[in-house]
Structure formats: C-alpha cells, structure tokens
VOMARTOR-741502 format. One line per 10 residues: number of its first residue (from 1); their letters; for each residue x, y, z of N, C-alpha, C, O. Coordinates in Angstrom, 1 decimal, always signed. Layout:
N
NUM	A	X Y Z X Y Z X Y Z X Y Z ~ ...;
END
This chain:
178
1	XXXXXXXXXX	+135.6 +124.8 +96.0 +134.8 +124.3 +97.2 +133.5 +125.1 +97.2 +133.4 +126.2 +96.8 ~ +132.5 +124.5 +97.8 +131.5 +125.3 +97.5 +130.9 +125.8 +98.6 +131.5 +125.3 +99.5 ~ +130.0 +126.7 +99.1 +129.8 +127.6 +100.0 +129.2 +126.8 +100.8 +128.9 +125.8 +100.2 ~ +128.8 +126.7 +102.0 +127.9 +125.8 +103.1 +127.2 +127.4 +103.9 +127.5 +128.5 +104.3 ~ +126.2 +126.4 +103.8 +124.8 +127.8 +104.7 +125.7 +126.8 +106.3 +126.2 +125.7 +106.4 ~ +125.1 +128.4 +107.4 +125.1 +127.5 +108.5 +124.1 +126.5 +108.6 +123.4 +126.2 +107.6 ~ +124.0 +125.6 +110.0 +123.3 +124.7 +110.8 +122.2 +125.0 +110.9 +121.3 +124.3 +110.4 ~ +121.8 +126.5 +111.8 +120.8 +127.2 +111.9 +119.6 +127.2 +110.4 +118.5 +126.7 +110.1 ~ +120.4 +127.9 +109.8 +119.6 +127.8 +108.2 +119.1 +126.5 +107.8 +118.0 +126.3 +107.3 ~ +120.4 +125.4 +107.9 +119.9 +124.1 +107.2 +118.5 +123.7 +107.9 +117.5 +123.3 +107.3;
11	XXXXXXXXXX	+118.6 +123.8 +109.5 +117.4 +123.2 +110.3 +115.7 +123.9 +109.9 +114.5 +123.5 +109.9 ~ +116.2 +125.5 +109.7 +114.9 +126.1 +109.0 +114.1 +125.7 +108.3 +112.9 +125.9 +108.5 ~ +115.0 +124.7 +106.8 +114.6 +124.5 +106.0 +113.2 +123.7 +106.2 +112.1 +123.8 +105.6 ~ +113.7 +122.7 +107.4 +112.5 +121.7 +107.6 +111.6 +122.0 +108.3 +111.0 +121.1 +108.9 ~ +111.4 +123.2 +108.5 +110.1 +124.2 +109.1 +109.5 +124.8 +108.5 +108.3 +124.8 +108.7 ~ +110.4 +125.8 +107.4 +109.4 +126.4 +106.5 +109.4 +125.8 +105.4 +109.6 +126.6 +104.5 ~ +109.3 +124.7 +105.1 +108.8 +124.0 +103.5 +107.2 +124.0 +103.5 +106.7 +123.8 +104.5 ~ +106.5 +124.3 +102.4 +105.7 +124.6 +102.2 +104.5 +123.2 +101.9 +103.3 +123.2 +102.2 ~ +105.1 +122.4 +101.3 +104.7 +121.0 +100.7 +105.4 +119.2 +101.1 +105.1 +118.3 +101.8 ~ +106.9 +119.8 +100.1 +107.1 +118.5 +100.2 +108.6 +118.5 +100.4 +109.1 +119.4 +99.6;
21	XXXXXXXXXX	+109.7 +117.9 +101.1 +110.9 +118.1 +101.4 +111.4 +116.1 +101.1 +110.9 +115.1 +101.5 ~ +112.2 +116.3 +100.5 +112.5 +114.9 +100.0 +113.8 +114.5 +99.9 +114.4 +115.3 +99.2 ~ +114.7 +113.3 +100.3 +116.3 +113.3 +100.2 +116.4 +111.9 +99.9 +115.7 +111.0 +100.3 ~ +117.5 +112.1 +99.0 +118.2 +110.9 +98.4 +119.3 +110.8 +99.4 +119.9 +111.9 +99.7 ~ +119.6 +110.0 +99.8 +120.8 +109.4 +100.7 +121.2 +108.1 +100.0 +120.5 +107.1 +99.9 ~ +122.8 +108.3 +99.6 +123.7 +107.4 +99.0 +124.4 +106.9 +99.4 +124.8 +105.9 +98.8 ~ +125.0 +107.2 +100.4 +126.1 +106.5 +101.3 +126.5 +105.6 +101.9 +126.1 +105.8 +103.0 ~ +127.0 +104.5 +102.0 +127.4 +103.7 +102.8 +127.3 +103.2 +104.4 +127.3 +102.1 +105.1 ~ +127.1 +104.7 +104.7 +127.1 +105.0 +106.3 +128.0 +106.3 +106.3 +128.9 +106.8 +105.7 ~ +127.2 +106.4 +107.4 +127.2 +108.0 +107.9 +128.4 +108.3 +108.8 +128.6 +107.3 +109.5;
31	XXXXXXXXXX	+129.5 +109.6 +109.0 +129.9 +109.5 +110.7 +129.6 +109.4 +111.7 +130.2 +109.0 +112.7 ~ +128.3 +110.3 +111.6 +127.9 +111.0 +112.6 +126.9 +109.7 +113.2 +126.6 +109.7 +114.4 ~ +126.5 +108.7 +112.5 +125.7 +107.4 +113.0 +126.6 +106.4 +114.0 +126.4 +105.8 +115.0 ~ +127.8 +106.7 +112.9 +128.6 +105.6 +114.0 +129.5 +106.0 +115.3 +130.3 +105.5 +116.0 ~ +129.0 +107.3 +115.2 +129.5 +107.9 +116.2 +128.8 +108.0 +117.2 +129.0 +108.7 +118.2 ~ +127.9 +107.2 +117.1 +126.3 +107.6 +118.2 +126.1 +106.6 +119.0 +126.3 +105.5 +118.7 ~ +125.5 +107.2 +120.6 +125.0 +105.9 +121.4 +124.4 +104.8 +120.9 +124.9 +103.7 +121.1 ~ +123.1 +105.0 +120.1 +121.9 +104.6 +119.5 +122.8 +103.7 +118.7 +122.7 +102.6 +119.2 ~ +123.8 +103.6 +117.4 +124.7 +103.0 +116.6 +125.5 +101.5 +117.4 +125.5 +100.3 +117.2 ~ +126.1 +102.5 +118.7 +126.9 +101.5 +119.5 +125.5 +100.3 +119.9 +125.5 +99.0 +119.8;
41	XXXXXXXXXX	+124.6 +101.0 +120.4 +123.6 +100.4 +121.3 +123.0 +98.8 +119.9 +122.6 +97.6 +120.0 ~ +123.3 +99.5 +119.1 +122.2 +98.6 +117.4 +123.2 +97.1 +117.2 +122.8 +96.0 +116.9 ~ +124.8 +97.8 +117.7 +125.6 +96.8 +117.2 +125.9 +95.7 +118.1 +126.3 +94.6 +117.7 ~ +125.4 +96.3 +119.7 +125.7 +95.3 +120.8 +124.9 +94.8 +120.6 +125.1 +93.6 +120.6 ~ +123.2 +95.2 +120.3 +121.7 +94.3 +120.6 +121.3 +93.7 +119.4 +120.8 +92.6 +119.4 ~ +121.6 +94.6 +118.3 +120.8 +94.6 +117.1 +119.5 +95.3 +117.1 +118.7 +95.3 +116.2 ~ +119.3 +95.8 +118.2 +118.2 +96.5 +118.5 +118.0 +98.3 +118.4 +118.8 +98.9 +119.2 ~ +117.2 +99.1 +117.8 +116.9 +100.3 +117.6 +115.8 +101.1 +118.7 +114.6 +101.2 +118.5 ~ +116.6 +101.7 +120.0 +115.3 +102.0 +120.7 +114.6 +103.1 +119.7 +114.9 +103.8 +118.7 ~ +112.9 +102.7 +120.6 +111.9 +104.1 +119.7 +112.4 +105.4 +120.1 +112.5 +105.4 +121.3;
51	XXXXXXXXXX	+112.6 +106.2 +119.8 +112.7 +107.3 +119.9 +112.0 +108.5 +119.4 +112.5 +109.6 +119.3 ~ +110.4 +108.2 +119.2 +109.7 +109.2 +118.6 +110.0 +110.6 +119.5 +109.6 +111.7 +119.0 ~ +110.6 +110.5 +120.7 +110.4 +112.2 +121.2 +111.4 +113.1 +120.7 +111.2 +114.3 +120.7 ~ +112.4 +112.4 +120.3 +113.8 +112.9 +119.5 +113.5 +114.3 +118.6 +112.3 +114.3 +118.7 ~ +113.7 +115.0 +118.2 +113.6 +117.0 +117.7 +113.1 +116.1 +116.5 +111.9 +116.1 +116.2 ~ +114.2 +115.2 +115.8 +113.3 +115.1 +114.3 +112.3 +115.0 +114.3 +111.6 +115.8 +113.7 ~ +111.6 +113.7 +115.1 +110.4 +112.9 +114.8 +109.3 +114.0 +115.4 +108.1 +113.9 +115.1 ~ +109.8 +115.1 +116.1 +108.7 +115.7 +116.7 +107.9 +116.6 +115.6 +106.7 +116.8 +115.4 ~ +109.2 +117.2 +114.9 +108.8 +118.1 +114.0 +108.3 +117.5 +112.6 +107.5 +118.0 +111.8 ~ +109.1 +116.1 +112.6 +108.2 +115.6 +111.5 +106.4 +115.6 +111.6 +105.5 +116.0 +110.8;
61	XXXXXXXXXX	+106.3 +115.2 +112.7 +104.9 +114.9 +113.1 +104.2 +116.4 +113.1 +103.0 +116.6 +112.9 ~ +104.7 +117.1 +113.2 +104.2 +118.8 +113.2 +103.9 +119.5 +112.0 +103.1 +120.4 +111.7 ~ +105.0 +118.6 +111.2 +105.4 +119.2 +109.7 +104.1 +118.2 +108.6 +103.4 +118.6 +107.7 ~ +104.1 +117.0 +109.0 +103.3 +116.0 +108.3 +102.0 +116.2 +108.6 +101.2 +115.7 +107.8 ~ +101.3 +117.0 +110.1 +100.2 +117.0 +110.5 +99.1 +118.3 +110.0 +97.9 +118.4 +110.3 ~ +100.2 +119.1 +109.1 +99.6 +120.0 +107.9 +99.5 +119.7 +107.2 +99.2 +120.5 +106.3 ~ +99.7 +118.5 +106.7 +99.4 +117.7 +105.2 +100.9 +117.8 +104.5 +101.0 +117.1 +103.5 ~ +101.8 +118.4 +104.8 +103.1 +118.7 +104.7 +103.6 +116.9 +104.0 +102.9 +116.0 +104.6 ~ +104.6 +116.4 +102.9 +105.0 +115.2 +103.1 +106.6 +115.2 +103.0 +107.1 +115.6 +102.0 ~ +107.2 +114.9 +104.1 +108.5 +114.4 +104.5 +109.1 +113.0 +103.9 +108.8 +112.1 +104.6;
71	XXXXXXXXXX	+109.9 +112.6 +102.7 +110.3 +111.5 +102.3 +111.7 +111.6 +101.8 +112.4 +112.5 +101.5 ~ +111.9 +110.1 +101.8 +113.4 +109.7 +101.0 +113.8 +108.4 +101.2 +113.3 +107.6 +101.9 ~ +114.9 +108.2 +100.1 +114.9 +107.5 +99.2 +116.5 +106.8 +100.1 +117.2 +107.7 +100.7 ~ +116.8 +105.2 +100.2 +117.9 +105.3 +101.1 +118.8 +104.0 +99.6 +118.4 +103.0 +99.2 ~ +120.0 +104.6 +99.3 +120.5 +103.2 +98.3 +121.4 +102.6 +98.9 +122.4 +103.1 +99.4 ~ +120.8 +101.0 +98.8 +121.3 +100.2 +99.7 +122.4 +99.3 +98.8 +122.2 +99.2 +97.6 ~ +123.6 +98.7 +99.5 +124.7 +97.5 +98.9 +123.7 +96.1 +98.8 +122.7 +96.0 +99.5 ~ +123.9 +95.3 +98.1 +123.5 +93.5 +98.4 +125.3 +93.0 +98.5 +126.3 +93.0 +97.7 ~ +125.1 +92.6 +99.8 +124.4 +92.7 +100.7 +124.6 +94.1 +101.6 +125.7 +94.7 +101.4 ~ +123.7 +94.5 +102.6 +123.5 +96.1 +103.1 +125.1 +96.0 +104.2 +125.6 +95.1 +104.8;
81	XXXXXXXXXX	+125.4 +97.2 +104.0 +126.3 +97.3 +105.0 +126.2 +97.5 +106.3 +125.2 +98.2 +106.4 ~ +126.9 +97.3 +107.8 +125.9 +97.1 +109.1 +125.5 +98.8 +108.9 +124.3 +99.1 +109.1 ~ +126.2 +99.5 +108.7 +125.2 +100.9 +108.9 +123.7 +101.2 +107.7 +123.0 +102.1 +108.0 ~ +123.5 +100.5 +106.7 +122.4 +100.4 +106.1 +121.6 +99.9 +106.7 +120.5 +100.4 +106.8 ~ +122.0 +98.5 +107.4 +121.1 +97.8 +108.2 +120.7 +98.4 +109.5 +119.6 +98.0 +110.0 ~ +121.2 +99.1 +110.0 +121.3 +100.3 +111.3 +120.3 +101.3 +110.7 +119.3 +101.3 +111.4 ~ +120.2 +101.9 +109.8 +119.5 +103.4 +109.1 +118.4 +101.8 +108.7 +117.5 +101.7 +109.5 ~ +118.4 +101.1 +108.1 +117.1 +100.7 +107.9 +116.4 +100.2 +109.0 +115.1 +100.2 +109.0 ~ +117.1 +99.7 +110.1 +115.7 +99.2 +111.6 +115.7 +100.8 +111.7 +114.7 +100.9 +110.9 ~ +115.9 +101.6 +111.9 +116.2 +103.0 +113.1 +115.2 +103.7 +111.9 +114.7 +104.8 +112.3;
91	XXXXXXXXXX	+114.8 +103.3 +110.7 +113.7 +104.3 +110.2 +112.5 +103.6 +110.8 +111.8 +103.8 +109.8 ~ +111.7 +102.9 +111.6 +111.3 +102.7 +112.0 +110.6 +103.6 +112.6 +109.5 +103.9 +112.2 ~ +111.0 +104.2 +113.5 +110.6 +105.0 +114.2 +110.3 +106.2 +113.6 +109.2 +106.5 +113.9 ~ +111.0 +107.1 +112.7 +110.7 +107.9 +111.1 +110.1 +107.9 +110.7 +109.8 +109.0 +110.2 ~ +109.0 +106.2 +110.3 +108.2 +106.2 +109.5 +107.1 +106.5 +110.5 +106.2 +107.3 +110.3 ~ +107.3 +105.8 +111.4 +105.7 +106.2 +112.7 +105.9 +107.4 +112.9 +105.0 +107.8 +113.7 ~ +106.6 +108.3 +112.7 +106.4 +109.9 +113.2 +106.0 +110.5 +111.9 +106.0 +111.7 +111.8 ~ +105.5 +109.7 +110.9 +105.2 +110.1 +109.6 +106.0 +110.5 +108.5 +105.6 +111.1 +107.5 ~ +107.2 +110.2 +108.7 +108.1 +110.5 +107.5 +108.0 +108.8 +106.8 +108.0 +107.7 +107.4 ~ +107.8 +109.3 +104.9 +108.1 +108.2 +104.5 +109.1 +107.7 +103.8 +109.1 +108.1 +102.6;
101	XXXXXXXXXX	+110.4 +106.7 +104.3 +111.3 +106.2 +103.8 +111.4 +105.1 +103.2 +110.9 +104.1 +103.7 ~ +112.0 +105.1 +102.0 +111.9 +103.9 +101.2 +113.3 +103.3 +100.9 +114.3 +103.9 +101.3 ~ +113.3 +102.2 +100.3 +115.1 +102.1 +100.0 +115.2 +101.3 +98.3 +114.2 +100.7 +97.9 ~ +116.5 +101.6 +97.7 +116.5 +101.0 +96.8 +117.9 +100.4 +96.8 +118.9 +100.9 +97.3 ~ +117.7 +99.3 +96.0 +119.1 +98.2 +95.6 +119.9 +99.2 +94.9 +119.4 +99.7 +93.9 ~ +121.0 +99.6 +95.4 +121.9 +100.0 +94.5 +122.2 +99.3 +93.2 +122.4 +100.1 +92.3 ~ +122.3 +98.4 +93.0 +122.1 +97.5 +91.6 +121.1 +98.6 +90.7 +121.3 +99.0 +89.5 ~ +120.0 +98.8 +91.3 +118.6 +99.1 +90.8 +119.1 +100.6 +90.2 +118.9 +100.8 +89.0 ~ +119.7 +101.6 +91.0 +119.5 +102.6 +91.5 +120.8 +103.1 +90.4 +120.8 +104.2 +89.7 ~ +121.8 +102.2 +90.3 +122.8 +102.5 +88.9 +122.3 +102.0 +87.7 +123.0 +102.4 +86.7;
111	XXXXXXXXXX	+121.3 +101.3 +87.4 +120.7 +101.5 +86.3 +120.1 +102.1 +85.6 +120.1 +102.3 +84.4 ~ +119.2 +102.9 +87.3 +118.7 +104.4 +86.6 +119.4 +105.5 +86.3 +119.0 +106.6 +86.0 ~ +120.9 +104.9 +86.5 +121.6 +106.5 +86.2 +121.8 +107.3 +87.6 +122.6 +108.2 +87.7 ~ +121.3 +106.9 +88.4 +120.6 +108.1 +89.6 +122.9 +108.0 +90.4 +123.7 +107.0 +90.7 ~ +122.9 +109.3 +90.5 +124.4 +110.2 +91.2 +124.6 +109.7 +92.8 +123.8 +109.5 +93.7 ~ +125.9 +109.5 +92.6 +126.4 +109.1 +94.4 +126.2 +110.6 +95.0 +127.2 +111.3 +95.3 ~ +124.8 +111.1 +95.2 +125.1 +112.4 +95.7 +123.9 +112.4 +96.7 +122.7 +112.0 +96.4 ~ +124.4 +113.0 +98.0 +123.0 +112.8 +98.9 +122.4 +114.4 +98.4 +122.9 +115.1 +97.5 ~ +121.0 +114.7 +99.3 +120.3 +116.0 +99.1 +119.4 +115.8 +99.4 +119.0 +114.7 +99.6 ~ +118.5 +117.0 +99.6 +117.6 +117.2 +100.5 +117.1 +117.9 +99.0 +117.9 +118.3 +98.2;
121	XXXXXXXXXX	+115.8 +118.1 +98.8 +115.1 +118.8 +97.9 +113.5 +119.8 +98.5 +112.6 +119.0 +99.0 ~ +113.2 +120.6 +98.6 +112.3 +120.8 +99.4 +111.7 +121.8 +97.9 +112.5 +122.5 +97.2 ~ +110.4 +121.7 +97.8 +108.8 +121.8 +97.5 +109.6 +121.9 +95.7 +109.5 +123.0 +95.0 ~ +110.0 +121.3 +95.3 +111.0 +121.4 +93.7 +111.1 +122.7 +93.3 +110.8 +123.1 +92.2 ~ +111.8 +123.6 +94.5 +112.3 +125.4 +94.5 +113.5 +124.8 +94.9 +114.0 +124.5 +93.8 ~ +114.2 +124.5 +95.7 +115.7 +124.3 +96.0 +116.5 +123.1 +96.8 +115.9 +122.3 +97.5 ~ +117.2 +123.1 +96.7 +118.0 +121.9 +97.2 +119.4 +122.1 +98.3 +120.4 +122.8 +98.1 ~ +119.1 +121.4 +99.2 +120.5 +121.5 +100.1 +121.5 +120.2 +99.4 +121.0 +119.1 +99.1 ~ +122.9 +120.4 +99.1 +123.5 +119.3 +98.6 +124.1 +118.9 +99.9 +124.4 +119.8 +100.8 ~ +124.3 +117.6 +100.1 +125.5 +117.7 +101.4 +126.7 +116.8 +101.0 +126.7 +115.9 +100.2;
131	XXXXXXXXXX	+127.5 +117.2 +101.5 +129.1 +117.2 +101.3 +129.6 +116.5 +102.2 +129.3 +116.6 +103.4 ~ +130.2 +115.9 +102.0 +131.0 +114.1 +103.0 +132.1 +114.4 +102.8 +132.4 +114.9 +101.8 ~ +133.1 +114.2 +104.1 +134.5 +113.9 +103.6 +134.6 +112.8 +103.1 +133.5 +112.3 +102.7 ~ +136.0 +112.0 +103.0 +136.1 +110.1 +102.3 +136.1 +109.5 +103.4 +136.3 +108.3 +103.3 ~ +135.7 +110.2 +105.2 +135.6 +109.0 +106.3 +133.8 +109.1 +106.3 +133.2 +108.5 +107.1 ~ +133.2 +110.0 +105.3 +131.9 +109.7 +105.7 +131.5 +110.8 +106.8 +130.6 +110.7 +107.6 ~ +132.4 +111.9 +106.8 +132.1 +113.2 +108.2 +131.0 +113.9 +107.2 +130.8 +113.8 +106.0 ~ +130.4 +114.5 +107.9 +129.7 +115.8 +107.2 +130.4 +116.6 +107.3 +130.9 +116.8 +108.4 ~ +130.6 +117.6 +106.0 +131.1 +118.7 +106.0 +130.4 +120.3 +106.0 +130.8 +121.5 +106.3 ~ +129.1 +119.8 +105.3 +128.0 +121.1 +105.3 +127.1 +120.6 +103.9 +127.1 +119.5 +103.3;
141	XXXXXXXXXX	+126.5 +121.6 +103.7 +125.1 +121.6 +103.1 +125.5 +123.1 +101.8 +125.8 +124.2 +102.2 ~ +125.4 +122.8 +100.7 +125.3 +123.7 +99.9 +123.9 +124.1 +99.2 +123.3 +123.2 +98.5 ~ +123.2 +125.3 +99.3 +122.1 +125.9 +98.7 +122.1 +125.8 +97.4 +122.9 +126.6 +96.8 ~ +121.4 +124.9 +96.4 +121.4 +125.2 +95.6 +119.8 +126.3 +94.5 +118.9 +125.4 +94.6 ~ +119.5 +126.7 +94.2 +118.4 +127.3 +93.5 +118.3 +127.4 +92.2 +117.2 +127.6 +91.6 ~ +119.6 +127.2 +91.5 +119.1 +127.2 +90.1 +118.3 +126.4 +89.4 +118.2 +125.2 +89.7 ~ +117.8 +126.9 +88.6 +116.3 +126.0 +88.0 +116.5 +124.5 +87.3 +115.8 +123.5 +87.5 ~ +118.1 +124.7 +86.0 +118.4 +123.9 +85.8 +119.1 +122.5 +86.5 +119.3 +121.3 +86.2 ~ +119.4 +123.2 +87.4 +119.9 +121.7 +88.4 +118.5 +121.3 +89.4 +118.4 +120.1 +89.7 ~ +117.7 +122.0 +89.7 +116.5 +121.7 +90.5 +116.0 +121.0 +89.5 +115.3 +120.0 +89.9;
151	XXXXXXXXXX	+116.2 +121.1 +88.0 +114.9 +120.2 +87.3 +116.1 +118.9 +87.8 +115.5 +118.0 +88.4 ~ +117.2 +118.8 +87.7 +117.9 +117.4 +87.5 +117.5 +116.7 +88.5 +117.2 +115.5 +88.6 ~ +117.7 +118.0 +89.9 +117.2 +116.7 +91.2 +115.8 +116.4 +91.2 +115.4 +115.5 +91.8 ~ +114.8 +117.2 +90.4 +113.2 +116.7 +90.7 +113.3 +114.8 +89.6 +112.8 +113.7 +89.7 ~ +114.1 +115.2 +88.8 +114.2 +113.9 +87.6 +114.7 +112.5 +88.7 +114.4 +111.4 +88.8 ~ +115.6 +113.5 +89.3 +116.3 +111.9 +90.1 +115.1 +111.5 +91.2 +114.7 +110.3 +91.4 ~ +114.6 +112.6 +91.8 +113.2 +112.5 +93.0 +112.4 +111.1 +92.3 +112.0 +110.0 +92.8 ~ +112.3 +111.7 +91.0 +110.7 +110.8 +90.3 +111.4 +109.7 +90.1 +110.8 +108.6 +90.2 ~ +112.7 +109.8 +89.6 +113.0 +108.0 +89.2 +113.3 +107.1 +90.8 +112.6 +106.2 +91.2 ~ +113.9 +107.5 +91.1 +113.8 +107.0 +92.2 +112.9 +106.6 +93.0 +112.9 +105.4 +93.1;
161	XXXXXXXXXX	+111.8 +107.3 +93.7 +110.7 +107.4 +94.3 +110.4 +106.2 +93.3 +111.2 +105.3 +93.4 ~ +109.8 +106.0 +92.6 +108.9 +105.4 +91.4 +109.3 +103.8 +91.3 +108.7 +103.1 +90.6 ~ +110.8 +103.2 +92.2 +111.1 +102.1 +92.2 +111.6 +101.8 +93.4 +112.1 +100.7 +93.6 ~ +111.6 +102.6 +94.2 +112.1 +102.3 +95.8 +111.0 +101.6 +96.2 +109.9 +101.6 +95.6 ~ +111.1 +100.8 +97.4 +110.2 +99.9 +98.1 +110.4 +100.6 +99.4 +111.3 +101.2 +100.0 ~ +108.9 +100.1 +99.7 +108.9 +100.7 +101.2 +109.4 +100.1 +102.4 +109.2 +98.9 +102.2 ~ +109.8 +100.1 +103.4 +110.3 +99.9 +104.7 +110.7 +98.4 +104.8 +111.7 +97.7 +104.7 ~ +108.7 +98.0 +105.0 +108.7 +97.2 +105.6 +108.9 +95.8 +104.8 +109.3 +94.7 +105.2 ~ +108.5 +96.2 +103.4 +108.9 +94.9 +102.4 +110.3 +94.6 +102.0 +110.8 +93.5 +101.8 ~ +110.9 +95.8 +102.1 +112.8 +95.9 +102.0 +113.2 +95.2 +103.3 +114.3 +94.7 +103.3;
171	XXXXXXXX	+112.7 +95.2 +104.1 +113.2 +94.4 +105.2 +113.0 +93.4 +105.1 +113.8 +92.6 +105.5 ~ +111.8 +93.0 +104.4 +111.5 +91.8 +104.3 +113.0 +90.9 +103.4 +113.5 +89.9 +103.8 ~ +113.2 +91.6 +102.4 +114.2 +91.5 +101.2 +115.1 +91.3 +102.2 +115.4 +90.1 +102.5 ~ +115.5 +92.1 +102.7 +117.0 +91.6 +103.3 +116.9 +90.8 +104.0 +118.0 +90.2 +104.1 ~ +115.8 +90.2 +104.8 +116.3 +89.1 +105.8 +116.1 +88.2 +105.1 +116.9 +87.3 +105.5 ~ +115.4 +87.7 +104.0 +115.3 +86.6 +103.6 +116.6 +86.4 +102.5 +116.8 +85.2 +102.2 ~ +117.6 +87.4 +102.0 +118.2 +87.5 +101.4 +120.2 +87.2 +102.3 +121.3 +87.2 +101.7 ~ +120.0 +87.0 +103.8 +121.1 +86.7 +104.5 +120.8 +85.4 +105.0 +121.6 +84.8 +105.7;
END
C-alpha cells in the first residue's frame, strides 16, 4: 500500500506550483461527485449551476492570473457515462475560471497506451497519484518524485494533451453522437 500525504499538503500543492499543474482523470465517475448536491441537482435538471465562487475556481483564477496554466485531460466511454456527462457540463465553469479541460475518447486514449491511472502532475518535478477504491471512493494521493516515473507521467501529459479536444467541440461530439 502506498503512503498518502495528508489533505492539507495535497491542497498546497495547487498554490505553490510554479508553472504548470496538469491531471489525467480516468474514471468512470467519481464518489465524491455522486455524492454531491450539485450531482443530484445535474440528474433532476440536467443542469450544472455556475459556481465560479466555489475555493477551486477562486484559486484557479489566482493561480492562472500569474500566467500559472492549470489543465487536464478527462477519458471519456462512447457512449459517456451520466457522471462523464455531469464532469463534462460542470467543467464549464473550470474552464471560465481559467482552467483548461479537455477530454478524450477512451477508444482514442487506449490506443495511445495511456494507464487507467488518474494524477495530478505539477511543473514536470512531481506527481500526486490518486487512489480509488472499486466504488470509485478516494482513498488519498501518493507523492511521487522519482525522475524516472516523472518522465513516464510527462510522456502520458504530451500524448494525451496532443489529441484531447477541447470542451466545447467534445460536447459538440456527444450530443450529436446520442
């Protein structure tokens, strides 16, 4: 099992990054999403309130307003599952606070090889891994720093990044695709 930094530490991370903080998210759906008002509220309406005042979007805007760039990569099913479709309206508001999210076809995204493994990568010095149970809970965030696994996650960063589509044309994809 591998060590998990606290909460405290994880949240640091996206304060003191120097450049660029970037995550692959692989999952199906999250717990902690469908656990949420905002999730219940998506499934009654279909609708994503804005939420730019929310801690993320604030600090993104804080973090992106130093020239700082906040991004990631989201791999989606054909067709998306309702919580993909949930994380895809709800970056919405992510993207207008200046974080840039993209998504890729999991079809796409197993061709490049690219790992069922989420993470956070920040300025290509280290990586938080995060750790799911099999319902999809978070369990914590592992530090990683070694050089040779930092090169693997900058490899997955660039393939990825380099074929993901952005927001609003993936949305396009999906609706015309149901």
């Amino acid at each position: 099992m591998p060590e998990f930094i606290d909460d405290a530490t994880f949240g640091a991370y996206f304060e003191t990054f120097e450049h660029t903080a970037w995550r692959l998210e692989t999952r199906r759906g999250y717990g902690s999403d469908r656990a949420g008002e905002k999730y219940r509220r998506y499934l009654e309406t279909g609708d994503v309130p804005d939420d730019l005042h929310r801690p993320w979007c604030v600090n993104v805007r804080a973090q992106t307003a130093q020239g700082k760039r906040i991004e990631r990569v989201r791999i989606v099913d054909s067709p998306p599952t309702q919580e993909q479709l949930f994380l895809l309206a709800s970056a919405a508001s992510n993207n207008a606070a200046g974080e840039d999210i993209r998504n890729l076809w999991r079809a796409d995204a197993e061709k490049l090889l690219l790992p069922a493994e989420d993470f956070w990568l920040f300025d290509s010095r280290r990586a938080l891994v995060l750790h799911f149970d099999d319902a999809d809970g978070y369990l914590g965030a592992e530090l990683v720093e070694d050089p040779a696994r930092i090169v693997r996650f900058c490899q997955i960063r660039d393939a990825a990044w380099h074929h993901a589509i952005r927001r609003n044309e993936f949305a396009t994809q999906v609706a015309s695709s149901v």
